[in-house]
PDB file with SEQRES, HELIX, SHEET and CRYST1 records, atoms N, CA, C and O in Angstrom:
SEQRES   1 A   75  UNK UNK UNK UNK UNK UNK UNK UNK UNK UNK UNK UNK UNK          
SEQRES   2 A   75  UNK UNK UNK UNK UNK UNK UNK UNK UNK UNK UNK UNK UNK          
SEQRES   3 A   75  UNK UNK UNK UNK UNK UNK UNK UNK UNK UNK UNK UNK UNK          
SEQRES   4 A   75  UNK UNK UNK UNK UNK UNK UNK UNK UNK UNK UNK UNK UNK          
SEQRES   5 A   75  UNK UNK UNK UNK UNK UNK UNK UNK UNK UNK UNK UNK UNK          
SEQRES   6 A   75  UNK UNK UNK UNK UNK UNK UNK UNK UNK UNK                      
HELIX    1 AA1 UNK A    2  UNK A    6  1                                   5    
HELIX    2 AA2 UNK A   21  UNK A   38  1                                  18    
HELIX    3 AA3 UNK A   47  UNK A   49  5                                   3    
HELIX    4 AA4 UNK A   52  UNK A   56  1                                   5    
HELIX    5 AA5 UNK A   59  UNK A   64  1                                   6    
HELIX    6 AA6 UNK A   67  UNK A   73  1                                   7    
CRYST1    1.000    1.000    1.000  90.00  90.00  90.00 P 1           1          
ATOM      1  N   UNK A   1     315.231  86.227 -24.742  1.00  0.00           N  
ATOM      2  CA  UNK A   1     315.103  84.844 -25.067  1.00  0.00           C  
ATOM      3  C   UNK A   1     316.359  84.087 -24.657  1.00  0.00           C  
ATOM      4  O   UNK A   1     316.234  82.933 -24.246  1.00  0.00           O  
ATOM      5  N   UNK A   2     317.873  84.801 -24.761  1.00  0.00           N  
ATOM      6  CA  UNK A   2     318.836  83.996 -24.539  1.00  0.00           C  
ATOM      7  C   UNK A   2     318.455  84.120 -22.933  1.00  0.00           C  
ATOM      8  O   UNK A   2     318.225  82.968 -22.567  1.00  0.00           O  
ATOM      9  N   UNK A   3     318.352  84.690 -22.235  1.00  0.00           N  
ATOM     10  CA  UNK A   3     318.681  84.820 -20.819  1.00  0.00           C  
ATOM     11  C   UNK A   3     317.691  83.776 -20.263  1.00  0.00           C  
ATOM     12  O   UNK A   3     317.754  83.116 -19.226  1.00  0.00           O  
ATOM     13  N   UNK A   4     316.470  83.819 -21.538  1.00  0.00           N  
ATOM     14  CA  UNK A   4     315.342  82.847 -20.771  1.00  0.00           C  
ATOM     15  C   UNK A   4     315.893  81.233 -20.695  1.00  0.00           C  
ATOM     16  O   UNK A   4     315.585  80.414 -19.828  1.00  0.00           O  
ATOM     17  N   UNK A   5     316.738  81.035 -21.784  1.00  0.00           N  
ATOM     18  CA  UNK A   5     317.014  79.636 -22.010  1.00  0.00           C  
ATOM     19  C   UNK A   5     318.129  79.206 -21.254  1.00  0.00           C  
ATOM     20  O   UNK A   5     318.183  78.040 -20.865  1.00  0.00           O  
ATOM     21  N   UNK A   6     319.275  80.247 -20.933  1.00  0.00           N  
ATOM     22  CA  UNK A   6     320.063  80.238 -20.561  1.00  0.00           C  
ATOM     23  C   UNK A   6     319.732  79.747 -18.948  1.00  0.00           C  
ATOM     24  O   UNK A   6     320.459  78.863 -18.495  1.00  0.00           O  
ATOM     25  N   UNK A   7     318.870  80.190 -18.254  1.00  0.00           N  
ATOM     26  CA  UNK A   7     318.408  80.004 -17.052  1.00  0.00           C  
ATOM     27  C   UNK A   7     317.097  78.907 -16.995  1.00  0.00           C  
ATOM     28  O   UNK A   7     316.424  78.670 -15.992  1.00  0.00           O  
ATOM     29  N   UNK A   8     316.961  78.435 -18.061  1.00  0.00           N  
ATOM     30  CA  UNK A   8     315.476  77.486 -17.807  1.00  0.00           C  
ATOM     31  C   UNK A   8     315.207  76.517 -16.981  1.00  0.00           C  
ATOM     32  O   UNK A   8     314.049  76.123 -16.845  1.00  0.00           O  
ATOM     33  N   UNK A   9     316.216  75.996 -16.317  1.00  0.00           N  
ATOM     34  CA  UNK A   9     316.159  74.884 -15.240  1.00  0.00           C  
ATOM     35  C   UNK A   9     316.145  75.902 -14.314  1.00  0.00           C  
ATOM     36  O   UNK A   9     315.164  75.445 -13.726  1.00  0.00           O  
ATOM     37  N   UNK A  10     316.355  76.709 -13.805  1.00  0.00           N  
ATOM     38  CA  UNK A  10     316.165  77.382 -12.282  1.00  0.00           C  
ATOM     39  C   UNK A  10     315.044  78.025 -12.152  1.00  0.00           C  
ATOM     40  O   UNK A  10     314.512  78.187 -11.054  1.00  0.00           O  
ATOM     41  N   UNK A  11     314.335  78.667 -13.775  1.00  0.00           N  
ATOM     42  CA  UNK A  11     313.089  78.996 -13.583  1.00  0.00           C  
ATOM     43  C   UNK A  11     311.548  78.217 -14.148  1.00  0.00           C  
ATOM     44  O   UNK A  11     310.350  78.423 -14.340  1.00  0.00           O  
ATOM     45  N   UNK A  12     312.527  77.295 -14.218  1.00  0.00           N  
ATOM     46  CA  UNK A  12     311.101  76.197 -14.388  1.00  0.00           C  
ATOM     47  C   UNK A  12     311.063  74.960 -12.965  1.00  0.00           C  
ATOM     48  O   UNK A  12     310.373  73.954 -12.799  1.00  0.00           O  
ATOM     49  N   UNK A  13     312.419  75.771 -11.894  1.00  0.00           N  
ATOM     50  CA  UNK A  13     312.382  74.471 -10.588  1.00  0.00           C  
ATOM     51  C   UNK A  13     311.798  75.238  -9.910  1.00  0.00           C  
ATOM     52  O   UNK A  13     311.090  76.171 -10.290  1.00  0.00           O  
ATOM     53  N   UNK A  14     312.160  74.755  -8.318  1.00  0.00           N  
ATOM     54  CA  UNK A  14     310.938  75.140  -6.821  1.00  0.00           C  
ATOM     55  C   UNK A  14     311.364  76.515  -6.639  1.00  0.00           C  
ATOM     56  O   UNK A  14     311.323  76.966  -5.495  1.00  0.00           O  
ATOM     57  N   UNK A  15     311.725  77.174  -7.493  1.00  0.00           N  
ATOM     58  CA  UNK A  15     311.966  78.733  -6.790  1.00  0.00           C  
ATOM     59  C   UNK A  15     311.042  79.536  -7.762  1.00  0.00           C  
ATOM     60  O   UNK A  15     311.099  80.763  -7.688  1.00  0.00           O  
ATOM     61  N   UNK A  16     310.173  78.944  -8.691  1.00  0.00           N  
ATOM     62  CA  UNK A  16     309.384  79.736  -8.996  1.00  0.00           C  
ATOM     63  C   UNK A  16     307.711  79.888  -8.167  1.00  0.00           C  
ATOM     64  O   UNK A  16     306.853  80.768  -8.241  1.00  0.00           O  
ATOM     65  N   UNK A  17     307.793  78.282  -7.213  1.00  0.00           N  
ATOM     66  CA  UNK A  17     306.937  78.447  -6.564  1.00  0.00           C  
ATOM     67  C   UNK A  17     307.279  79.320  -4.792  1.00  0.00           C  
ATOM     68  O   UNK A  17     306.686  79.194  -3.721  1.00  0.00           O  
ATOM     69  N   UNK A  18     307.885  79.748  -4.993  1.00  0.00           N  
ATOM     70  CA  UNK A  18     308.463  80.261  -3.384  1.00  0.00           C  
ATOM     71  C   UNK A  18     307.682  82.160  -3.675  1.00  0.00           C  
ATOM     72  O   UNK A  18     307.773  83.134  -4.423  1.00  0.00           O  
ATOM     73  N   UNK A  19     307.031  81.706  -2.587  1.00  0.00           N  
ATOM     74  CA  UNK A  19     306.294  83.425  -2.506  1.00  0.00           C  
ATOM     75  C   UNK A  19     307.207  84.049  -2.062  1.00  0.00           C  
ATOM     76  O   UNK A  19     307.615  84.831  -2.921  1.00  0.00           O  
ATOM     77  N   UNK A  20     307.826  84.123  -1.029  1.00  0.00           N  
ATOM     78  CA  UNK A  20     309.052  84.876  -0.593  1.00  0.00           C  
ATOM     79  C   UNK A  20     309.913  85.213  -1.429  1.00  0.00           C  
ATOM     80  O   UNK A  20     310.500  86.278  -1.237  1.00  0.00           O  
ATOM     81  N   UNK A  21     310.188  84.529  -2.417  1.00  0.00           N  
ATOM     82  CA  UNK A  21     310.964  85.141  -3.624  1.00  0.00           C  
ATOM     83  C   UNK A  21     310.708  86.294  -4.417  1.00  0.00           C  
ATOM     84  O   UNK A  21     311.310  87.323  -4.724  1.00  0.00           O  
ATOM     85  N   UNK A  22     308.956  85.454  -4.774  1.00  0.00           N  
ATOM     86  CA  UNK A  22     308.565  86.419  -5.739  1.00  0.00           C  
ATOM     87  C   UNK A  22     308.047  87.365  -5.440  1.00  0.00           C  
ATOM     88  O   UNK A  22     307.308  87.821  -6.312  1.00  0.00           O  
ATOM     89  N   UNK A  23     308.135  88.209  -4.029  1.00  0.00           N  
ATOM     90  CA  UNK A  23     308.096  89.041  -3.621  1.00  0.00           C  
ATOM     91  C   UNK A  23     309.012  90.071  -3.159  1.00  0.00           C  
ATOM     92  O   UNK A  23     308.681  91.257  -3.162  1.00  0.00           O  
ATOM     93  N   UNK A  24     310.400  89.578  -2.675  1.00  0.00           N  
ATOM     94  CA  UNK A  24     311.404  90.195  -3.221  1.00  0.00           C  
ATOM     95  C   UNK A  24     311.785  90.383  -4.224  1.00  0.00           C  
ATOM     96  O   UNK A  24     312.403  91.447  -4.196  1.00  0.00           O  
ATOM     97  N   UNK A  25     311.792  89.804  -5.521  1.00  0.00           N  
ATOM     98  CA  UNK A  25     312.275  89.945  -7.007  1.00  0.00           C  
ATOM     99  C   UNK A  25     311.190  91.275  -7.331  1.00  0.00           C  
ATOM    100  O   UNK A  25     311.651  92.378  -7.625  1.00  0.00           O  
ATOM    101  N   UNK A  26     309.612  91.009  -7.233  1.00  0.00           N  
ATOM    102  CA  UNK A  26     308.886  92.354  -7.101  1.00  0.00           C  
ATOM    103  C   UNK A  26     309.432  93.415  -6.632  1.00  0.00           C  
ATOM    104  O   UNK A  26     309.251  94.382  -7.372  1.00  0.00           O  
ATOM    105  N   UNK A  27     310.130  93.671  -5.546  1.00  0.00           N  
ATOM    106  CA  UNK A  27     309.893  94.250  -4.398  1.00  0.00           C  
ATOM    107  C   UNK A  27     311.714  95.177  -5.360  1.00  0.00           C  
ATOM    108  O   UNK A  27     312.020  96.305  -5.747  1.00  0.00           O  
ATOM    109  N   UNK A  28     312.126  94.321  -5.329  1.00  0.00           N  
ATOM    110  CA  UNK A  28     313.715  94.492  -5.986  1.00  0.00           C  
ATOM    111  C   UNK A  28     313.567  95.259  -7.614  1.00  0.00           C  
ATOM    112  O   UNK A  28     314.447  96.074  -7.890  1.00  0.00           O  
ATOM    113  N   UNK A  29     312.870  95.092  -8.278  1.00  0.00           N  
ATOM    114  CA  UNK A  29     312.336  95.712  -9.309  1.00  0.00           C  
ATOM    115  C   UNK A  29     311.910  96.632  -9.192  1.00  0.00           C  
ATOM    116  O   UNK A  29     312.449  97.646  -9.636  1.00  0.00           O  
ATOM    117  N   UNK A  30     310.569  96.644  -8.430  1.00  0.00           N  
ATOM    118  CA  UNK A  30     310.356  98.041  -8.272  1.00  0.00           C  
ATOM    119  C   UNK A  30     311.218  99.328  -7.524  1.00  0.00           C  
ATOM    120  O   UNK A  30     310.886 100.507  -7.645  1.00  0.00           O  
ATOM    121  N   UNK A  31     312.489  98.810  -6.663  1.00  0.00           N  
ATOM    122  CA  UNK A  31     313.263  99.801  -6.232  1.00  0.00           C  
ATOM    123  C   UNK A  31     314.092  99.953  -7.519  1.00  0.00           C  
ATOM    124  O   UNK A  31     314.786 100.961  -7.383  1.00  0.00           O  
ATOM    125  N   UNK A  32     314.296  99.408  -8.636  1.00  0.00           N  
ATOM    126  CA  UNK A  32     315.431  99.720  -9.399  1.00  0.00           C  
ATOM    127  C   UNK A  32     314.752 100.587 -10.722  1.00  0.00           C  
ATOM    128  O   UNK A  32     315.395 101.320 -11.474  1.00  0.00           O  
ATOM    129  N   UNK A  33     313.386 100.324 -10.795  1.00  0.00           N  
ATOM    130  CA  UNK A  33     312.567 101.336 -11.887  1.00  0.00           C  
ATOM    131  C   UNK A  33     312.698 102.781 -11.051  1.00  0.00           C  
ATOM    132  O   UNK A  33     312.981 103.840 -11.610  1.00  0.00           O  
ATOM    133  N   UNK A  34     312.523 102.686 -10.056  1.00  0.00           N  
ATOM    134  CA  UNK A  34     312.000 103.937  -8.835  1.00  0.00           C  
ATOM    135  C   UNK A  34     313.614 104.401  -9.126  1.00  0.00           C  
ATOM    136  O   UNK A  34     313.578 105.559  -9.541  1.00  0.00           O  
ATOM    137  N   UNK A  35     314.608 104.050  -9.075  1.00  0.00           N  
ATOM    138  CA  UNK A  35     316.065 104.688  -8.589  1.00  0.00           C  
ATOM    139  C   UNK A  35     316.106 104.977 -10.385  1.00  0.00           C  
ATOM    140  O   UNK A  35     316.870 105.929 -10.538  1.00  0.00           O  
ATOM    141  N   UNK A  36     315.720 104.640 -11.380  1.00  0.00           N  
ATOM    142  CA  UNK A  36     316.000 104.884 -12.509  1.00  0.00           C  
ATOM    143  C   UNK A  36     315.030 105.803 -12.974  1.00  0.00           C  
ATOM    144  O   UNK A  36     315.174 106.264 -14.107  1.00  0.00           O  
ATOM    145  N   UNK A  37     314.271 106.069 -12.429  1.00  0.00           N  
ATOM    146  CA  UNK A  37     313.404 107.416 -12.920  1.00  0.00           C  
ATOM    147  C   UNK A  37     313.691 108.799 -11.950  1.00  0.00           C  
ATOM    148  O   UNK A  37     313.109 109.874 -12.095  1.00  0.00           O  
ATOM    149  N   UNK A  38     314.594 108.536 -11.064  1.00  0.00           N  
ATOM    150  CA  UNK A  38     314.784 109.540  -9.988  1.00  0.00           C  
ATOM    151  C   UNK A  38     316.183 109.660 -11.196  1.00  0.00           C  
ATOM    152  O   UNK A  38     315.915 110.349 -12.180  1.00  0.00           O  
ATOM    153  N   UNK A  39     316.896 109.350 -11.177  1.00  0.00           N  
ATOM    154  CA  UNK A  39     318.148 109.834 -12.094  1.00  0.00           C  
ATOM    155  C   UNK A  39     318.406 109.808 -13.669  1.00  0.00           C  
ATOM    156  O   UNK A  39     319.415 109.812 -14.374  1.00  0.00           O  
ATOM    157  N   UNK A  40     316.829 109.776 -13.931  1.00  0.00           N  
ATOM    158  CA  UNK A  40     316.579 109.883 -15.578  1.00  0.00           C  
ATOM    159  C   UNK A  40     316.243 111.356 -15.460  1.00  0.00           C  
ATOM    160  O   UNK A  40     316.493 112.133 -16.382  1.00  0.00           O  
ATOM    161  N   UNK A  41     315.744 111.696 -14.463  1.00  0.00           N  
ATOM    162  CA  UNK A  41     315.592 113.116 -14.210  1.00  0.00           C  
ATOM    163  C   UNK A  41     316.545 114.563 -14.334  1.00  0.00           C  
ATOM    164  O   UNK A  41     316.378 115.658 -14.869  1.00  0.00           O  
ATOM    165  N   UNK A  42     317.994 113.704 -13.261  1.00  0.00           N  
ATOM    166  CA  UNK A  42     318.931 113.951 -13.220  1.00  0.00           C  
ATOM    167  C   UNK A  42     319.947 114.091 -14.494  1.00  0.00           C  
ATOM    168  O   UNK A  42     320.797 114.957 -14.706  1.00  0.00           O  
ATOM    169  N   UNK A  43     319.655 113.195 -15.104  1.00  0.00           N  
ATOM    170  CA  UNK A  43     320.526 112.966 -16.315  1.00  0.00           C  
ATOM    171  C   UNK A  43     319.715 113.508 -17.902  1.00  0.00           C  
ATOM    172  O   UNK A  43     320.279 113.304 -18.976  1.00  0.00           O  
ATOM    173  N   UNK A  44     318.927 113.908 -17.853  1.00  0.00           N  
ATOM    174  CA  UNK A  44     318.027 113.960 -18.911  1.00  0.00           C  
ATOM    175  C   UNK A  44     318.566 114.198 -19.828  1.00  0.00           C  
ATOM    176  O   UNK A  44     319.172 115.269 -19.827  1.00  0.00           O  
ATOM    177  N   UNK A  45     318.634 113.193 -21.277  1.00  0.00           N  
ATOM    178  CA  UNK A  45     319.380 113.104 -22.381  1.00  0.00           C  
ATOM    179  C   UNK A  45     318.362 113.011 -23.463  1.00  0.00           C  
ATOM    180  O   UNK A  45     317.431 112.217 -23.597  1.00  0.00           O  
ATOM    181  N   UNK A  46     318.865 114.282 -24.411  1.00  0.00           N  
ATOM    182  CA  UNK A  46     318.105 114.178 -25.688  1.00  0.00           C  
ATOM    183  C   UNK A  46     318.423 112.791 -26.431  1.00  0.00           C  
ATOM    184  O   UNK A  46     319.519 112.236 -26.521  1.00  0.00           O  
ATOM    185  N   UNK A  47     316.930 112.289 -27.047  1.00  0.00           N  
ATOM    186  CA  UNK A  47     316.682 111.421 -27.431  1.00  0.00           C  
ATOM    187  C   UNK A  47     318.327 110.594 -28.532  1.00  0.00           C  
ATOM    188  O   UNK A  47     318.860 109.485 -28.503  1.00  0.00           O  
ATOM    189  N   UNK A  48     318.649 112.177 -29.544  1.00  0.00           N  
ATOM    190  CA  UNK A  48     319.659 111.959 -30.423  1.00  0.00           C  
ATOM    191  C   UNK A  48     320.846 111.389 -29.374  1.00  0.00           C  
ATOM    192  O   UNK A  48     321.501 110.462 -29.850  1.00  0.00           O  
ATOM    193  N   UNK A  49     321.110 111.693 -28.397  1.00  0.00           N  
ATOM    194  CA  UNK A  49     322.253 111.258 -27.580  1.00  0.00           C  
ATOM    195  C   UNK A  49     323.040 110.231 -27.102  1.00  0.00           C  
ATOM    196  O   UNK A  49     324.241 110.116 -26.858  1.00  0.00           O  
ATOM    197  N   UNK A  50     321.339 108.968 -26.968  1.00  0.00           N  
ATOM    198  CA  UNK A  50     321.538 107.774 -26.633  1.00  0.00           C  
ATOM    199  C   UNK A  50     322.755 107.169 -27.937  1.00  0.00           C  
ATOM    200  O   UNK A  50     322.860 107.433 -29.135  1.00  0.00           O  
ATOM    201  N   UNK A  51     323.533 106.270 -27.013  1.00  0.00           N  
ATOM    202  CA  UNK A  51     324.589 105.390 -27.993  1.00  0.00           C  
ATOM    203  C   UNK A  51     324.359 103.999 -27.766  1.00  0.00           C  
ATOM    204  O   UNK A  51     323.251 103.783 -27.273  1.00  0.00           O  
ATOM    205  N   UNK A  52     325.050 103.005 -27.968  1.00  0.00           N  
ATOM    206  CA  UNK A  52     324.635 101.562 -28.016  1.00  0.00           C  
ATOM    207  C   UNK A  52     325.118 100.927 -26.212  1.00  0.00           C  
ATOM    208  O   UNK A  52     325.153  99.726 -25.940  1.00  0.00           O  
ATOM    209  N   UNK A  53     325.351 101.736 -25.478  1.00  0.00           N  
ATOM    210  CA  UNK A  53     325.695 101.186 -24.720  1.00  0.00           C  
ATOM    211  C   UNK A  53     324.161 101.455 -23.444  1.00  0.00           C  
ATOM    212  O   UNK A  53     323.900 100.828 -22.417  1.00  0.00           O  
ATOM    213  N   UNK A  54     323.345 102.768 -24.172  1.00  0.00           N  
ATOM    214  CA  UNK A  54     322.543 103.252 -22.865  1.00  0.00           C  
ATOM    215  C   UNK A  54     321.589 101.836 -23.478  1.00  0.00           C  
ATOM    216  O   UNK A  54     321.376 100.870 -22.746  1.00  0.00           O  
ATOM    217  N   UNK A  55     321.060 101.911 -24.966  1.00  0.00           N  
ATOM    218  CA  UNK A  55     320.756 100.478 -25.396  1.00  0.00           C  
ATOM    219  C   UNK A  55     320.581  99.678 -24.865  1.00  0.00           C  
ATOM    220  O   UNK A  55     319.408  99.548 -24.512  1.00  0.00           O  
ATOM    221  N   UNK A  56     321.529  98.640 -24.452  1.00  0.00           N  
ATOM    222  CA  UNK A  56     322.219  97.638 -23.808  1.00  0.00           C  
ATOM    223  C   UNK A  56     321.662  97.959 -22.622  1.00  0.00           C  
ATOM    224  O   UNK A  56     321.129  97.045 -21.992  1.00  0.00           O  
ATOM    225  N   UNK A  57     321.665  99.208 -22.113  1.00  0.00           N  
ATOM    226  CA  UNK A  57     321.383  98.926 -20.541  1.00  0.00           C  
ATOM    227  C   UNK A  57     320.383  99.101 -20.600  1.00  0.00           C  
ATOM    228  O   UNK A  57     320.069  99.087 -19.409  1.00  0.00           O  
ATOM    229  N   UNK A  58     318.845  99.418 -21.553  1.00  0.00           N  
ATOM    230  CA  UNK A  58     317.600  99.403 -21.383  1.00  0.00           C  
ATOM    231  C   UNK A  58     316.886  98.417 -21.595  1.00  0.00           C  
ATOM    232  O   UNK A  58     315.762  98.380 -21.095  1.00  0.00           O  
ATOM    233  N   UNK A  59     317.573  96.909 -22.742  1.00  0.00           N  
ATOM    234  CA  UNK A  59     317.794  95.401 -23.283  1.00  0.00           C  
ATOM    235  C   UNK A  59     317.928  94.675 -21.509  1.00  0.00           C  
ATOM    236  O   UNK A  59     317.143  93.893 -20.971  1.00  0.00           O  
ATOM    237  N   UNK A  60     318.923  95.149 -21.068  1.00  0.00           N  
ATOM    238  CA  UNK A  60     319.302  94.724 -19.573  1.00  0.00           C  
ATOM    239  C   UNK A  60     317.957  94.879 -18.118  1.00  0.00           C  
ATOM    240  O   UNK A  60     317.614  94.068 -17.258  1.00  0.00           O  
ATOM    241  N   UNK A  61     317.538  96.198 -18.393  1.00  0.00           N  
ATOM    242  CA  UNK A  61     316.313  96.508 -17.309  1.00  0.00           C  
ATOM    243  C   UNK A  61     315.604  95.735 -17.660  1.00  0.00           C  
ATOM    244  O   UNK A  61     315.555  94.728 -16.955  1.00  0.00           O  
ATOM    245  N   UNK A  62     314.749  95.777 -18.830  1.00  0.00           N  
ATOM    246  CA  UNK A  62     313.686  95.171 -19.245  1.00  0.00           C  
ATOM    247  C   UNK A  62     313.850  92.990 -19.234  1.00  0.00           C  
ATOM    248  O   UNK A  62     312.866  92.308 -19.521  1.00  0.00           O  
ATOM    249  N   UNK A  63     315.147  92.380 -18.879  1.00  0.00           N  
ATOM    250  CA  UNK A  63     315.148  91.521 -18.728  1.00  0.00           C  
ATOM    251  C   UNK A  63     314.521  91.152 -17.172  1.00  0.00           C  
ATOM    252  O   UNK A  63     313.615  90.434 -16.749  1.00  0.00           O  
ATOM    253  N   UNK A  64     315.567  92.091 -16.563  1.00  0.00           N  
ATOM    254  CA  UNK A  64     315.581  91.946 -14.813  1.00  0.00           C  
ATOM    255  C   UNK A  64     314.054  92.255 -14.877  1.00  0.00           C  
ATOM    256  O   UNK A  64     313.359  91.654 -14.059  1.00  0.00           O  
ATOM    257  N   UNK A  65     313.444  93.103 -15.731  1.00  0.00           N  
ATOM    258  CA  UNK A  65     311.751  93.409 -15.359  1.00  0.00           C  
ATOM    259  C   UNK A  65     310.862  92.228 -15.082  1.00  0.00           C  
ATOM    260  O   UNK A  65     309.954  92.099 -14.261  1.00  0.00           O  
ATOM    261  N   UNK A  66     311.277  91.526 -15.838  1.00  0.00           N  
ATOM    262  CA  UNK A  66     310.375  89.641 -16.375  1.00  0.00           C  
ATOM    263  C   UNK A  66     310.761  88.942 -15.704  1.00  0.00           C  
ATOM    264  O   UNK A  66     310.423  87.789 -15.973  1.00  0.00           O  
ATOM    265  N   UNK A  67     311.770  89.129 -14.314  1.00  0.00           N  
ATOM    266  CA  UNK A  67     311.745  88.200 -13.703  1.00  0.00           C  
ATOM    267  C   UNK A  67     310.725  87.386 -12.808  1.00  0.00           C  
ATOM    268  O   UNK A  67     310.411  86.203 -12.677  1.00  0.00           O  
ATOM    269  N   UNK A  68     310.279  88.891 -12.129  1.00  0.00           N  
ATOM    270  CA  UNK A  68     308.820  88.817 -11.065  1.00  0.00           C  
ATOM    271  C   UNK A  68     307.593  88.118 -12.290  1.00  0.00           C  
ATOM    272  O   UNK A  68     306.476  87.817 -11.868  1.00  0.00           O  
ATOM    273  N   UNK A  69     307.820  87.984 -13.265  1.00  0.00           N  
ATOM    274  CA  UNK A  69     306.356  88.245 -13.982  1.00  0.00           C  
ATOM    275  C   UNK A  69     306.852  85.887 -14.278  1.00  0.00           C  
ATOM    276  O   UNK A  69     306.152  84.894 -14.077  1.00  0.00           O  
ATOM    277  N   UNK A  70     307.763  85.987 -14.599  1.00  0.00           N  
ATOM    278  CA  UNK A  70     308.373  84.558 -14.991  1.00  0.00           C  
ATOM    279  C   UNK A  70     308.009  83.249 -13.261  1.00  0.00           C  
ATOM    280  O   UNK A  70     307.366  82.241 -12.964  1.00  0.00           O  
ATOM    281  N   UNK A  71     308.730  84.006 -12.805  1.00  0.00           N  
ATOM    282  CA  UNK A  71     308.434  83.672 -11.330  1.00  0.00           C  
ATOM    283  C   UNK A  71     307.258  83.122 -11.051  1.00  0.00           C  
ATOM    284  O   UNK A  71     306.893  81.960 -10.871  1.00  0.00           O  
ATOM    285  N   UNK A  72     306.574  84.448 -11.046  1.00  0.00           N  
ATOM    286  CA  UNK A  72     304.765  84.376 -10.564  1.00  0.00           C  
ATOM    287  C   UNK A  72     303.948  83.277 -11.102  1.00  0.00           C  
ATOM    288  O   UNK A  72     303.182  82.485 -10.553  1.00  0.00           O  
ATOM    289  N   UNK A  73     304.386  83.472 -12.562  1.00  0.00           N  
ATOM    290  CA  UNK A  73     303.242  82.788 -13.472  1.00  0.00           C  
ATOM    291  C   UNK A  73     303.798  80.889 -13.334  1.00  0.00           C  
ATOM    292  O   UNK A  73     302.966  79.982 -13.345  1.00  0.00           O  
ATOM    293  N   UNK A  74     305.171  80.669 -13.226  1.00  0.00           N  
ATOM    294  CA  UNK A  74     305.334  79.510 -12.888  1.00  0.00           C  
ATOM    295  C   UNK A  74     304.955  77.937 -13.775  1.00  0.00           C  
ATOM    296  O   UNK A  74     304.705  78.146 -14.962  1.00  0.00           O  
ATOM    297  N   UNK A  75     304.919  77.164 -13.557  1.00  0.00           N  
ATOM    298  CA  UNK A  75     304.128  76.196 -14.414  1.00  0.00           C  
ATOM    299  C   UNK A  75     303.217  75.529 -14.296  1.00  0.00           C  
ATOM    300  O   UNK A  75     302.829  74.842 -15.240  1.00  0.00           O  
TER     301      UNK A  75                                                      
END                                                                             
């Protein structure tokens, strides 16, 4: 929600209508889920392990995830 408000004029202007965007932002997402399941593999951590920082960086993916989806849907 902060990141949404924080950015609301750039994703409520003409770059949510630009297909070329929202096809790289797709396109950019899906290489960074793909590179994060290739080294979740690598790294495989019992559940008890996680600390507040892996947290933070799963709070963090899941923002960058909504970008393509924010984009697309537009106003």
């Amino acid at each position: 929600m902060i990141v949404g408000l924080a950015f609301k004029d750039i994703l409520e202007g003409a770059l949510t209508k630009d297909l070329h965007l929202i096809g790289k932002a797709s396109t950019g997402v899906a290489a960074l889920l793909w590179i994060a399941e290739r080294v979740s593999f690598i790294h495989a951590h019992h559940i008890r392990s996680h600390d507040s920082k892996d947290a933070i960086a799963v709070r963090a993916a899941q923002c960058l995830a909504l970008i393509p989806v924010v984009l697309a849907a537009g106003p």
